[in-house]
Every structure is written in structure tokens, then in C-alpha cells.
C-alpha positions in Angstrom: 0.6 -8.9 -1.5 2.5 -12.0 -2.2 5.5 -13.0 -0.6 8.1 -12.9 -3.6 6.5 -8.9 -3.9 7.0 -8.0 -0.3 10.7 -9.3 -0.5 11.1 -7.4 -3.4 9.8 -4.1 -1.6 12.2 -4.7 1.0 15.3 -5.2 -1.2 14.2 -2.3 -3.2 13.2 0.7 -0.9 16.6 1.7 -0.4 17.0 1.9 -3.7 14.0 3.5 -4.7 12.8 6.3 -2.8 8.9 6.6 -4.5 8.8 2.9 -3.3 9.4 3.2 0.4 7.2 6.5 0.5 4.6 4.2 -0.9 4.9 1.6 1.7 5.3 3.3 4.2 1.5 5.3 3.5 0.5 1.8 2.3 1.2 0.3 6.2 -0.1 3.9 7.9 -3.4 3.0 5.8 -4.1 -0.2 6.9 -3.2 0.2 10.3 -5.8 3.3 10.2 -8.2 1.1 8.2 -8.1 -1.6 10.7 -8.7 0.1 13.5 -12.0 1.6 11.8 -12.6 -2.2 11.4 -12.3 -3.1 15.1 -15.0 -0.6 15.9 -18.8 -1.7 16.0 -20.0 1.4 14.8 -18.9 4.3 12.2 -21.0 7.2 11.6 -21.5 8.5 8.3 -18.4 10.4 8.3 -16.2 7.9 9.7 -17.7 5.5 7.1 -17.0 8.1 3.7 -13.5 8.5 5.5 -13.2 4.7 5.3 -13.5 4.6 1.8 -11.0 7.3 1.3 -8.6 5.5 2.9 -9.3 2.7 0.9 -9.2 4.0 -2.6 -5.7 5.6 -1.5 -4.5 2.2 -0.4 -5.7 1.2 -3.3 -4.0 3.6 -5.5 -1.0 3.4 -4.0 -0.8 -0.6 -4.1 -1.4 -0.1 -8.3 1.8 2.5 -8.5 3.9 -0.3 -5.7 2.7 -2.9 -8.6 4.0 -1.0 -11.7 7.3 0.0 -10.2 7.6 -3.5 -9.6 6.5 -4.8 -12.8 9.4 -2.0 -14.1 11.7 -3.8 -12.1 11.0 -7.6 -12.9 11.2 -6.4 -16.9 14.4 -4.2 -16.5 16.2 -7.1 -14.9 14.3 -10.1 -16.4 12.4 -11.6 -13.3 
């Protein structure tokens, strides 16, 4: 994420309660992800668990983006 989004988070999660949820899963996921990352080795499991994690990150990044974009056209950013 950019810089001018991730100031934006912060100002707006205590506003917006959907939006801190979503961050907050957003950093539990890529701490998770990266510590599949620091591993030589997943099995096939680990591996299809990986990718789940991902498409959620994923996922929830697109809904962070649209309540943004909300934002930004509701207060002409």
C-alpha cells in the first residue's frame, strides 16, 4: 500500500470499525504469510494454506481499497 493509503487507514479506523477489522486480519495475514516464507520447505498442505492466506489478504486489501475510494469521493480527495 502507498503511504498517503496507510495514513489514511490510520486516521480512519477509529472511525470506521469494518476498516480497522480489516487491518488488523490484513497485518495477522502477512505476519502468518511471512513466516511460511522464511521456511525452506512447505508441504503440500502448508503450501494450499499459503494460498488461502493469500487470496484472504487479497480480498480483504480490495474491500480496504473501496472503503477508501468511498472516502476520497465523499470528501473530495
Amino acid at each position: 500500500m502507498e503511504d498517503r493509503d496507510l495514513k489514511l487507514i490510520e486516521e480512519l479506523i477509529p472511525q470506521n470499525q469494518e476498516l480497522a477489522d480489516l487491518w488488523k486480519e490484513h497485518v495477522e495475514l502477512e505476519l502468518r504469510l511471512r513466516s511460511m516464507d522464511d521456511r525452506v520447505y512447505l508441504s503440500s498442505e502448508e503450501q494450499m494454506e499459503r494460498k488461502r492466506l493469500q487470496k484472504l489478504k487479497l480480498a480483504g486489501r480490495d474491500r480496504m481499497e473501496a472503503i477508501l475510494a468511498e472516502y476520497r469521493a465523499q470528501s473530495g480527495q
